[in-house]
Residue, then its C-alpha position, 0 to 999 in steps of 0.5 A: x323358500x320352500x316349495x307350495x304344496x296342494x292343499x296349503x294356503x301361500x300368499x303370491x306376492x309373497x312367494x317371490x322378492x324383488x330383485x334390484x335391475x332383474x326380472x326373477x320367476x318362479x314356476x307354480x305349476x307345470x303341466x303339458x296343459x299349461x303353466x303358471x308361473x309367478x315373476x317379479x320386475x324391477x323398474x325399468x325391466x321388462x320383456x322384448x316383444x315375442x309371441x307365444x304359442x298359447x294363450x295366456x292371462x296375466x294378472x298383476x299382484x303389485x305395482x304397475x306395468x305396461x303391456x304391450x299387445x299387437x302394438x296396443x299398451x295398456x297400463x295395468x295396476x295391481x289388482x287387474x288382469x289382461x288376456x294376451x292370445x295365442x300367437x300374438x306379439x306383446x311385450x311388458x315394461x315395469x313402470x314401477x317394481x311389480x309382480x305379476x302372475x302368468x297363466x298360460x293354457x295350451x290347446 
């Protein structure tokens, strides 16, 4: 898989493959402003609950996942999007494989 670069046109879901019982990732962008980066969960893979010190939007490109923000789950689809904010705790499970996009802006 090569490298994106500005100016060419690339399909997310298809930048990343899934990979059985792991959660891979793949960095697009990684700027002192901030970072986007492109993951894809296995079922039953998730994160354990932390907190980052930016804030951070992320946007499901396939499947279903729930994610978890200062103890509230919400159940997110492909298509759909949910804003996490800086310095609050939050978690993500796969309810089924899914690949999500993550853009995180640092202030």
């Amino acid at each position: 898989m090569e490298d994106t670069k500005a100016g060419e046109v690339a399909n997310l879901a298809w930048m990343l493959s899934y990979q059985d019982g792991a959660v891979v990732s793949r960095t697009i962008i990684d700027k002192k402003q901030g970072t986007v980066t492109l993951f894809a969960f296995d079922k039953d893979q998730g994160l354990s609950e932390h907190a980052a010190p930016s804030d951070a939007m992320v946007y499901i490109l396939d499947g279903q996942a729930e994610i978890t923000i200062s103890g509230k789950p919400y159940t997110l689809s492909a298509g759909e999007m949910i804003l996490m904010p800086a310095s609050q705790p939050h978690a993500l499970r796969a309810l089924t494989r899914f690949k999500m996009l993550l853009v995180m802006v640092k202030s």
